[in-house]
C-alpha positions in Angstrom: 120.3 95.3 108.2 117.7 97.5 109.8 115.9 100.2 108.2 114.1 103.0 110.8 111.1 104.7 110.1 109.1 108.0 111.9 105.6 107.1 112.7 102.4 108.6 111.5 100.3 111.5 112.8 96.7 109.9 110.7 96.1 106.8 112.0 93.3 104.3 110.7 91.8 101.5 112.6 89.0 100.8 111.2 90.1 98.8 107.8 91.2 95.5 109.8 93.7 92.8 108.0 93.7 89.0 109.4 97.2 88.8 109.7 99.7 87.4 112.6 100.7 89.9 115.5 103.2 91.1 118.0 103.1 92.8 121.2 104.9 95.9 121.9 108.0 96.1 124.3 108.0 98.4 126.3 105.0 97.8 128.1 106.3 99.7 131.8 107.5 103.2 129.8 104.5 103.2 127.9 102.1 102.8 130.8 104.4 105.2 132.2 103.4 108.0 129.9 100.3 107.4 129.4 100.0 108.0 133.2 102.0 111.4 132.8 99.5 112.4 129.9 96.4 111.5 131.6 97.0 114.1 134.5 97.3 116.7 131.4 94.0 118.6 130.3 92.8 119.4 127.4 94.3 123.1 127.5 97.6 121.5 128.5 97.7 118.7 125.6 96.6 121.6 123.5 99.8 123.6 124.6 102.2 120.9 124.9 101.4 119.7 121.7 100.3 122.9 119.4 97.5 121.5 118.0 93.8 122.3 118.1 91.6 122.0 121.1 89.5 120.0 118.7 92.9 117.7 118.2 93.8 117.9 122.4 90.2 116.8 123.3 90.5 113.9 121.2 94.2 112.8 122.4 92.9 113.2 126.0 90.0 110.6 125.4 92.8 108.5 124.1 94.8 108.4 127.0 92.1 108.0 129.3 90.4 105.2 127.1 94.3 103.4 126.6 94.5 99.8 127.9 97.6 98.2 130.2 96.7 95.1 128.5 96.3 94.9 124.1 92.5 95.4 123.5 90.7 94.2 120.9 90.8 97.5 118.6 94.4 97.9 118.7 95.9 97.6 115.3 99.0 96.4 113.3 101.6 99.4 113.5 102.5 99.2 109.4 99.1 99.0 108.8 97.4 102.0 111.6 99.7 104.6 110.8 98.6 106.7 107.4 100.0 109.2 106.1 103.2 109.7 103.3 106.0 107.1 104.9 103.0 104.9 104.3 101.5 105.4 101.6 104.7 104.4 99.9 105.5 101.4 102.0 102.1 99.5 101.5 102.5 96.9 103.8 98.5 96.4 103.0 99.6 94.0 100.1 102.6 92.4 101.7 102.7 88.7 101.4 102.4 86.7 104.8 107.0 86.1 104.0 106.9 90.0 103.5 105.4 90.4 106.2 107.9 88.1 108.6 110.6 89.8 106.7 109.5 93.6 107.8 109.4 92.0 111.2 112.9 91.8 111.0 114.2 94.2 109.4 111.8 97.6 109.8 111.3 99.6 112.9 109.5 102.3 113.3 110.7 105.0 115.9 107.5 106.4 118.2 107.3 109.0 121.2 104.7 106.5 123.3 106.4 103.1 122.4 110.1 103.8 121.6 110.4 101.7 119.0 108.2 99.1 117.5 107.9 96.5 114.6 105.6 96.4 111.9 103.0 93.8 113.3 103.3 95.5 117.4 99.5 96.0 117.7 99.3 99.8 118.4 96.6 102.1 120.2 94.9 105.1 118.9 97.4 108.3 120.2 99.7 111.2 120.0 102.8 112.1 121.0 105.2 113.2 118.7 109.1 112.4 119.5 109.9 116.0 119.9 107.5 116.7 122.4 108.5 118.2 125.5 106.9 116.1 127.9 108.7 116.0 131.4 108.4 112.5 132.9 110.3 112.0 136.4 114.1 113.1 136.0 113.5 113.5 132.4 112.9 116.6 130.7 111.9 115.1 127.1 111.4 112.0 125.4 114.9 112.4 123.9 116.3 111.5 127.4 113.5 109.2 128.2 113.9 106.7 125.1 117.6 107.4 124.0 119.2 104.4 125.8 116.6 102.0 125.8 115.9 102.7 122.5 119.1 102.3 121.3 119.7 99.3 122.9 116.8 97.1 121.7 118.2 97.9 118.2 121.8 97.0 118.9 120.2 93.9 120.4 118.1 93.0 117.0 120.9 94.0 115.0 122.9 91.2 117.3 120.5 88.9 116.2 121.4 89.4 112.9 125.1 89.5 113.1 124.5 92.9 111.4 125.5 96.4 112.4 123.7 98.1 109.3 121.2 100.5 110.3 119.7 102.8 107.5 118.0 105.8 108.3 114.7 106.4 106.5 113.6 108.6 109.1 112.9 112.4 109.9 115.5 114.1 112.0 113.0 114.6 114.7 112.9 110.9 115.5 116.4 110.1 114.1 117.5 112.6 117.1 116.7 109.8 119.7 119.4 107.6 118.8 121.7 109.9 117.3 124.1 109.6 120.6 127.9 110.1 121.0 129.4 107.0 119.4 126.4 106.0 117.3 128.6 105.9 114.1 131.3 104.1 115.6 129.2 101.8 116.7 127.2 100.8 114.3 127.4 101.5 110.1 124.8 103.9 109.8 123.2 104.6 106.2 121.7 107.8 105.5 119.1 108.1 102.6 118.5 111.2 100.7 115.6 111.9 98.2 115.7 114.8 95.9 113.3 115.9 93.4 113.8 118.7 90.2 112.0 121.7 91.0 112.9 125.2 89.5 115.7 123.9 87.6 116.8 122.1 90.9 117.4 119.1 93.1 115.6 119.7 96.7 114.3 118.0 99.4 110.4 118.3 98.9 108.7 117.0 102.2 105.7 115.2 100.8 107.7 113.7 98.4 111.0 112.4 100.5 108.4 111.3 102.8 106.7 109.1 100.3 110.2 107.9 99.0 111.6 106.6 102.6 108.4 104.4 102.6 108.9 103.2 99.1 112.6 102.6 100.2 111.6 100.4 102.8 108.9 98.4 100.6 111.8 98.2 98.1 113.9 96.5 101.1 111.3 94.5 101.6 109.9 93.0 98.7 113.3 92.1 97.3 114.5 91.0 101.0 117.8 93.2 101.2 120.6 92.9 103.3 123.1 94.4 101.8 123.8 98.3 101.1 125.1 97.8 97.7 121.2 96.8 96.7 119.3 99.5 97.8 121.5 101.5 94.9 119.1 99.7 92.3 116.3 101.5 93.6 114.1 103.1 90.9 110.4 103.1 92.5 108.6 105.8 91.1 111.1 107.4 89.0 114.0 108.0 91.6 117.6 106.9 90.5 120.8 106.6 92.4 123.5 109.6 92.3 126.9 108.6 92.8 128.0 111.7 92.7 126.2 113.4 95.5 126.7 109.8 97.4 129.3 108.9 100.0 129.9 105.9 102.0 127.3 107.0 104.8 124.8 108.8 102.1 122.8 107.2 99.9 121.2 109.9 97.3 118.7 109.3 94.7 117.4 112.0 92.2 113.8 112.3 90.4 113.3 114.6 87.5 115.8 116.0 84.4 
């Protein structure tokens, strides 16, 4: 079983952890972009990306400060990206078996690396999945990752003798693998968080987002590998609904 995650926009490397590492896979696509990205200015990165020039100038001292080879700053991807997803996974306190077991069994879906594990060491940057950035014959990073992508986690799922994949992430990142014949493939697992609001069950953003990383520490700290376990979850108040469940949907509810 493999659980995805969307990365982070906040990143933080200066808090730095002692702890074992791995190096990222796709090192050719991503020195491929980067290339792609450093011909952009800071007008360009500004427009391609809708942020503030502020935001563009920063990103275009990234890519023109990025290393072909792992530098010494580069960080532990659980552990540099911030943000909700993160906040409620927490890999900070994982134990050192935690930690091998997110190796396995947590990727986290990225528009510069494709796919990576907890302990890839990462660089400062942004590109969000949903970007669209034309690089050669490809006009997004939809067509750029989908295959390889999807590949490297048919081949870790392999590894396993496994084909349980449960989506904890956003639909903007889920959208890479999400090909013809995904489902028939593999046993996909989507998770739903809802919380009361207004005499309601919604989707709140902030919160799902925390709840998808709690799901994965959950995963992790009780080493899962079966879908029937991840109904027990109850971090923070959220409980399974069998009701509004079905066999590729797990739902949980907060509140009432």
């Amino acid at each position: 079983m493999i659980a995805i995650l969307s990365p982070a926009k906040s990143l933080d490397f200066e808090k730095r952890f002692d702890l074992a590492s791995s190096n990222v896979r796709f090192k050719k696509e991503i020195n491929t972009l980067i290339g792609v990205l450093k011909e952009k200015s800071t007008q360009e990165v500004q427009e391609l990306m809708s942020i503030s020039e502020k935001l563009a100038q920063l990103n275009v001292e990234r890519y023109d400060n990025f290393k072909k080879s792992t530098p010494k700053h580069a960080k532990q991807a659980a552990l540099a990206f911030q943000g909700d997803v993160y906040q409620g996974m927490h890999a900070e306190d994982f134990s050192e078996r935690e930690h091998e077991f997110a190796q396995k069994h947590i990727r986290i879906l990225s528009g510069l690396y494709g796919i990576l594990r907890p302990m890839d060491l990462i660089q400062p940057y942004r590109l969000e999945m949903g970007t669209q950035l034309k690089v050669g014959e490809h006009s997004s990073l939809y067509s750029f990752w989908g295959d390889k992508v999807m590949n490297e986690l048919k081949k870790d799922l392999k590894a396993q003798g496994d084909k349980v994949l449960i989506n904890l992430a956003s639909n903007e990142y889920f959208k890479v693998i999400n090909r013809p014949g995904l489902r028939k493939q593999l046993q996909v697992i989507d998770v739903e968080f809802k919380d009361l609001k207004n005499d309601q069950y919604k989707i709140i953003s902030f919160f799902a987002k925390k709840a998808r990383g709690l799901m994965a520490r959950y995963i992790v700290k009780n080493e899962l590998s079966k879908v029937e376990d991840l109904k027990a979850f109850d971090y923070e108040g959220y409980m399974y609904d069998e009701k509004d469940s079905s066999p590729t949907k797990l739902a949980f509810k907060r509140g009432g």
